[in-house]
C-alpha positions as CSV (number, residue, x, y, z in Angstrom):
1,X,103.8,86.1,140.8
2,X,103.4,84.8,137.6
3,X,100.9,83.1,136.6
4,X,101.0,79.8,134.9
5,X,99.8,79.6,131.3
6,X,96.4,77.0,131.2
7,X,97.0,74.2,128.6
8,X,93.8,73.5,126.2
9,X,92.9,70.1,126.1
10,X,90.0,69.3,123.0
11,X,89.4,65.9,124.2
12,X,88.0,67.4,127.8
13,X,84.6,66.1,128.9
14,X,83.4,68.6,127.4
15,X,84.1,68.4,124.2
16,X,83.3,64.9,124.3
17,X,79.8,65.5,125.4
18,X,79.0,68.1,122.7
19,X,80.6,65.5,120.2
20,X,78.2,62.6,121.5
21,X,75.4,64.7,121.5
22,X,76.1,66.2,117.7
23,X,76.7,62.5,116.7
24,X,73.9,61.3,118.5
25,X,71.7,64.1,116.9
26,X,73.0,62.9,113.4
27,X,72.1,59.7,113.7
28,X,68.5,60.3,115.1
29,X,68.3,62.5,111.8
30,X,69.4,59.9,109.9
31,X,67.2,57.3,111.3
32,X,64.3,59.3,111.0
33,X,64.8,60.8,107.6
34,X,65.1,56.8,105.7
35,X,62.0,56.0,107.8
36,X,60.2,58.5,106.1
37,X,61.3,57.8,102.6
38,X,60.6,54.6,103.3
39,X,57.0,54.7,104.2
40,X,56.5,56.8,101.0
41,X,57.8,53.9,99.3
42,X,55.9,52.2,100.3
43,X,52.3,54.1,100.2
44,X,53.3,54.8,96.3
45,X,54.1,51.0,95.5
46,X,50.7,49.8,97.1
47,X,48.9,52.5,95.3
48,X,50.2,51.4,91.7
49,X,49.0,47.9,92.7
50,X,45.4,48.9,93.7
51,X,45.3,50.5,90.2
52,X,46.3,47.4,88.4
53,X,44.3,45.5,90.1
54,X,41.4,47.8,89.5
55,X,42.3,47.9,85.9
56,X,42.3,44.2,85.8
57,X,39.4,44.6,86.8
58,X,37.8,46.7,84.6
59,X,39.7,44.6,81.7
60,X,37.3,41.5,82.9
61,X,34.5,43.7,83.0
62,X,35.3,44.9,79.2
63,X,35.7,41.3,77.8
64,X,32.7,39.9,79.4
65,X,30.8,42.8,77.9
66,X,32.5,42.2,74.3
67,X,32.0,38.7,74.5
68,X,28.0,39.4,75.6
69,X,27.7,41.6,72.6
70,X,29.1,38.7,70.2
71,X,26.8,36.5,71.8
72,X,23.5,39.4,71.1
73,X,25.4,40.0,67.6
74,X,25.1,36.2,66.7
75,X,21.7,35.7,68.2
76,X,20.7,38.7,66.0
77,X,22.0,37.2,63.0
78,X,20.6,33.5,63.9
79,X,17.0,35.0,64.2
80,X,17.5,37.3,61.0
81,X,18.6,34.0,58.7
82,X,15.4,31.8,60.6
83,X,13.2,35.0,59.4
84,X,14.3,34.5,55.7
85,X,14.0,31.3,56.3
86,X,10.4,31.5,57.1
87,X,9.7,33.7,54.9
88,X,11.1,31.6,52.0
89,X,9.0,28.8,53.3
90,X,6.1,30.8,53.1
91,X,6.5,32.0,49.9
92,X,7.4,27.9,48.8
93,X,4.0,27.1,50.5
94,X,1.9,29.9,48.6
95,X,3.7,28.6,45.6
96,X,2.6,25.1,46.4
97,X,-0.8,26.6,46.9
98,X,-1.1,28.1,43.3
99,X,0.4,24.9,41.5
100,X,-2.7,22.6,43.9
101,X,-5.5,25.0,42.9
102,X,-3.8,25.2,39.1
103,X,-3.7,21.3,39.0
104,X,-7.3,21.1,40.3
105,X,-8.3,23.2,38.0
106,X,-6.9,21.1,35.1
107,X,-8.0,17.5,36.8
108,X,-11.9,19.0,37.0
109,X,-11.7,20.2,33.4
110,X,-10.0,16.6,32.7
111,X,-13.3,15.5,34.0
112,X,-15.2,17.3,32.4
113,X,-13.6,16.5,28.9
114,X,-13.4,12.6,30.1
115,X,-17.3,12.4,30.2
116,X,-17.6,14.5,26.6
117,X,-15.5,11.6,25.6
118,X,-17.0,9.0,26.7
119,X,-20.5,10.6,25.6
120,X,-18.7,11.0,21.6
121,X,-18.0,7.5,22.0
122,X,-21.5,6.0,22.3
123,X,-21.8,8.0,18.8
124,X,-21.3,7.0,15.2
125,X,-17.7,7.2,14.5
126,X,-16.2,9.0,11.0
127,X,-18.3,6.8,8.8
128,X,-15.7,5.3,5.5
129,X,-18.4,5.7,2.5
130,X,-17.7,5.4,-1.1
131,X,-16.9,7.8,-3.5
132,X,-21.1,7.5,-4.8
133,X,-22.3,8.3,-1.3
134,X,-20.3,11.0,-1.0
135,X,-21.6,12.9,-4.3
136,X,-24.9,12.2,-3.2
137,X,-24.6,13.9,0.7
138,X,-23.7,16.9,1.6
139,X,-22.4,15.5,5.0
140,X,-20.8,12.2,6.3
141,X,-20.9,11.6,9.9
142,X,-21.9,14.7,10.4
143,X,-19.2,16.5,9.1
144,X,-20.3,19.0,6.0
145,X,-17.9,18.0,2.7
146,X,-18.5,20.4,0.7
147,X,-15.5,22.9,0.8
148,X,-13.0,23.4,-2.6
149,X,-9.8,23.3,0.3
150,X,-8.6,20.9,3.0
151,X,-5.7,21.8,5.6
152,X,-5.0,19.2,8.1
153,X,-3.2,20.5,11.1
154,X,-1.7,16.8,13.0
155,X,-0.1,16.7,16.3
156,X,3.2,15.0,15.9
157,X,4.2,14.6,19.8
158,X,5.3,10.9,21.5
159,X,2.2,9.9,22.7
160,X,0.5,10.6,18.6
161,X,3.2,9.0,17.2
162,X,2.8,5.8,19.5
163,X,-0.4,5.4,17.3
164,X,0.8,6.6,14.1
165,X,-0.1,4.0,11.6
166,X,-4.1,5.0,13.2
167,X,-3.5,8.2,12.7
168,X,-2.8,7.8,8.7
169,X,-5.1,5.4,8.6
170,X,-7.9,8.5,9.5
171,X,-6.0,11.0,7.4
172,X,-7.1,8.4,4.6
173,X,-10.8,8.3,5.8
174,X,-10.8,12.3,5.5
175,X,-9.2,12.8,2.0
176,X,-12.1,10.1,0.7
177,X,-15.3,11.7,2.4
178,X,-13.7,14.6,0.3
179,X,-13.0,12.9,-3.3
180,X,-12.6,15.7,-5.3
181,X,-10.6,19.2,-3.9
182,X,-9.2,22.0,-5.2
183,X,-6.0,21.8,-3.2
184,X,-5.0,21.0,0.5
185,X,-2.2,21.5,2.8
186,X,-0.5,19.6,5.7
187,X,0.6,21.4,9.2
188,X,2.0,19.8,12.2
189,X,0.6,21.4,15.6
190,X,3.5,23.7,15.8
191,X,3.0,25.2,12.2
192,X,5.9,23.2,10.1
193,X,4.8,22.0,6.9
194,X,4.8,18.4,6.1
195,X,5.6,19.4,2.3
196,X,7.9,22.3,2.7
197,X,7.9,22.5,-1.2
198,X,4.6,23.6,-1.1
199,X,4.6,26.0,2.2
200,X,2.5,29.2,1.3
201,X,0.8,27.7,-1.5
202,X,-1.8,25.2,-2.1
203,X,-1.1,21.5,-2.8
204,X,-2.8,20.5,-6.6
205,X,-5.3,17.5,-5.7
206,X,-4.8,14.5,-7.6
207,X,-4.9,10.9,-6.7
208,X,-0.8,10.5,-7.0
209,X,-0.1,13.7,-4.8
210,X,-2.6,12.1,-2.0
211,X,-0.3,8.6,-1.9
212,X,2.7,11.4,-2.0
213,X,1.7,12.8,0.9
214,X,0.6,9.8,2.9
215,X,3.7,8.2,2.3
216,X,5.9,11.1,3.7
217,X,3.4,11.5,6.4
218,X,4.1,8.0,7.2
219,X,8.2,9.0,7.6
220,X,7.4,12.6,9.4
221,X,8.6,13.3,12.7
222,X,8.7,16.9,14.3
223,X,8.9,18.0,17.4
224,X,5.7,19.2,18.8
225,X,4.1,20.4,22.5
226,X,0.8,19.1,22.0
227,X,-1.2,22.4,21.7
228,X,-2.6,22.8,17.8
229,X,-3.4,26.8,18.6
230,X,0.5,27.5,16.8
231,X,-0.7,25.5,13.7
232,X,-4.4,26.4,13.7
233,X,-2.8,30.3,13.8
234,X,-0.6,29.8,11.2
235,X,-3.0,27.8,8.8
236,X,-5.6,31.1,9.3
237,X,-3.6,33.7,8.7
238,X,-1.4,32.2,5.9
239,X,-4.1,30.2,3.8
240,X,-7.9,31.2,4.8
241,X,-7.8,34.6,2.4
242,X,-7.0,32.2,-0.2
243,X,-9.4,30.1,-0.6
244,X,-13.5,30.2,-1.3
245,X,-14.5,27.8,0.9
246,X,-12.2,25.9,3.4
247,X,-12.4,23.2,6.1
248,X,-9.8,23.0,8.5
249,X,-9.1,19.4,10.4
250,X,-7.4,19.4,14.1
251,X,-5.8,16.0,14.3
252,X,-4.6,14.8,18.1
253,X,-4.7,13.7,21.3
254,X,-4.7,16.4,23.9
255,X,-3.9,19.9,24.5
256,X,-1.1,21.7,26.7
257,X,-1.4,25.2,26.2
258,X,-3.2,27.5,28.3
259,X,-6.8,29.3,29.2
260,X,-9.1,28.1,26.7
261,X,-10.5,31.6,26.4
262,X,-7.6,33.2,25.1
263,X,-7.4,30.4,22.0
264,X,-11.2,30.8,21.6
265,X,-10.8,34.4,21.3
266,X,-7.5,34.4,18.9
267,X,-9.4,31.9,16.7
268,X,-12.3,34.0,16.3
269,X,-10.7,36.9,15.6
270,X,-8.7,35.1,12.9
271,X,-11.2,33.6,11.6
272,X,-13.9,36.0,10.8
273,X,-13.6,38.7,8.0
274,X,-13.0,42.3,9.8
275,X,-15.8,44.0,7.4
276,X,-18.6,41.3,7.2
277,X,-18.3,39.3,10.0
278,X,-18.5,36.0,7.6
279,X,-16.1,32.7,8.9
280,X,-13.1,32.1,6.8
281,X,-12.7,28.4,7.6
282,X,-15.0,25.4,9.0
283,X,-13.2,23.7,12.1
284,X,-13.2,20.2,12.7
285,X,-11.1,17.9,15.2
286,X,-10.5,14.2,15.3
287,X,-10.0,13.1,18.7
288,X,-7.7,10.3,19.6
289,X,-7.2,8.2,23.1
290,X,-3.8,7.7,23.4
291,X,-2.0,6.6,27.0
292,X,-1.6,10.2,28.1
293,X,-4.7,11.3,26.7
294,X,-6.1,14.0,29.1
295,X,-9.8,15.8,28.6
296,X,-8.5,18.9,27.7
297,X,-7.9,18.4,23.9
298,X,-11.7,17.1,24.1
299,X,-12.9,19.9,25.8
300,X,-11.2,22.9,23.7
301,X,-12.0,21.3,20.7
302,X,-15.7,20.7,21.4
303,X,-16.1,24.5,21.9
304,X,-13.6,25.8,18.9
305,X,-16.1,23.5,16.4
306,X,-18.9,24.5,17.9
307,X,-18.2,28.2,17.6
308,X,-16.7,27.6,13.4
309,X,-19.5,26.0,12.3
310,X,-17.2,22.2,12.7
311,X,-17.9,18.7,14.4
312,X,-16.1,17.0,16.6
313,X,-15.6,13.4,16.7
314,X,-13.6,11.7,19.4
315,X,-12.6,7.9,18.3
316,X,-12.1,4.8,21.0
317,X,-8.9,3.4,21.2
């Protein structure tokens, strides 16, 4: 008997339960291969946002260090510029200390040349005698006439010329205690001559060439600094080798130079002969009282007339 041929059938149970169970596996692969992928995801996005915040962070923590070091940088710099500071001021006050010891210095010798003038002026002043008394002395007021040469060396600052018309007025006394010279000469404190005609040489005496001068004397104005040690200088070195016997007159009112000893010592080193010792020129000094009048002039000239064999004679106002 034949047997009957068996007809295939794909879409038997069968088949459909190893088609259910492929597709079922496929979708549990699926399913648990995107779960994974996206927990990585995940884990990798919050890991680049702990490291920004962390470098956020650190950011915060650099700028508040930065801006702490500006702040130590300008604190520096505000205590170097109060150290200058300071130290400027000290300097200022050391300064200040010099100039107050300097200026008592000058007020105690003001003092001391205040009394020497107020002692000269319970004194006989330049006494005016006559032509007669004068041959017959040797001295008038105490000042010796007897040299053959005359320079006058006049301050010519404000405070002289404020009392001017005095000041000829003495020049006048001078020339006549002296009536007969050989020549003189005429110096401003500074050293310019009065007649610059005449600068280097002697001025001929005579009775016209005395009004001359007085009368340009009366006109004169020169600067000047108040300190006759320029003139004095000048008159020693240019004019004491020239003449045999020689009196030197200091006309003003007050002195601004400096140390006394240094003038004292220039003086007498211009003054005496390098080989016998001898003094060129007598020093004398007229002292005025004008409003600035200090006691400095008093007191430098008290000591240069002393030491040239001069007198000093201070006038009241």
């Amino acid at each position: 008997m034949r047997r009957k041929k068996r007809e295939l059938d794909i879409f038997s149970l069968s088949f459909l339960d190893v088609f259910a169970c492929a597709l079922g596996a496929s979708i549990l692969l699926v399913l648990v291969s995107n779960f994974n992928k996206s927990n990585a995801v995940i884990s990798a996005t919050e890991g680049v946002e702990d490291k920004f915040e962390l470098i956020l962070s650190e950011e915060k923590k650099l700028q508040g260090l930065e801006q702490l070091l500006a702040e130590k940088k300008q604190g520096l710099s505000d205590s170097r510029l109060l150290l200058r500071r300071l130290k400027q001021f000290l300097a200022d006050q050391k300064m200040g200390l010099g100039a107050t010891n300097q200026e008592l210095d000058k007020l105690q010798e003001e003092n001391v040349g205040l009394a020497l003038v107020q002692s000269s002026l319970k004194k006989a002043a330049a006494i005016k005698p006559s032509s007669a008394t004068v041959r017959d002395k040797d001295e008038v007021g105490g000042i010796p006439v007897d040299s053959e040469y005359i320079i006058f060396i006049i301050d010519t600052s404000g405070s002289m010329m404020a009392i001017w018309p005095r000041v000829l007025r003495e020049m006048e006394h001078i020339l006549a205690i002296h009536p007969k010279v050989k020549g003189f000469q005429v110096l401003n404190d500074n050293g310019i001559h009065a007649l610059v005609g005449y600068k280097g040489k002697w001025i001929p005496d005579s009775k016209s060439r005395r009004k001359a001068l007085l009368r340009r004397l009366n006109d004169w104005r020169r600067a000047s600094n108040s300190s006759p040690v320029e003139g004095l200088e000048k008159a020693l070195r240019q004019y004491a080798h020239k003449a045999t016997s020689l009196s030197i007159y200091i006309i003003g009112d007050d002195y601004s130079g400096a140390s006394f000893d240094q003038v004292l010592g220039a003086i007498n080193r211009l003054n005496r002969s390098g080989s016998s010792g001898k003094r060129y020129a007598k020093i004398h000094a007229v002292g005025f009282l004008s409003e600035n009048t200090t006691g400095r002039f008093p007191v430098l000239m008290t000591e240069v007339t002393r030491q040239n064999g001069g007198t000093f004679i201070a006038l009241p106002r």
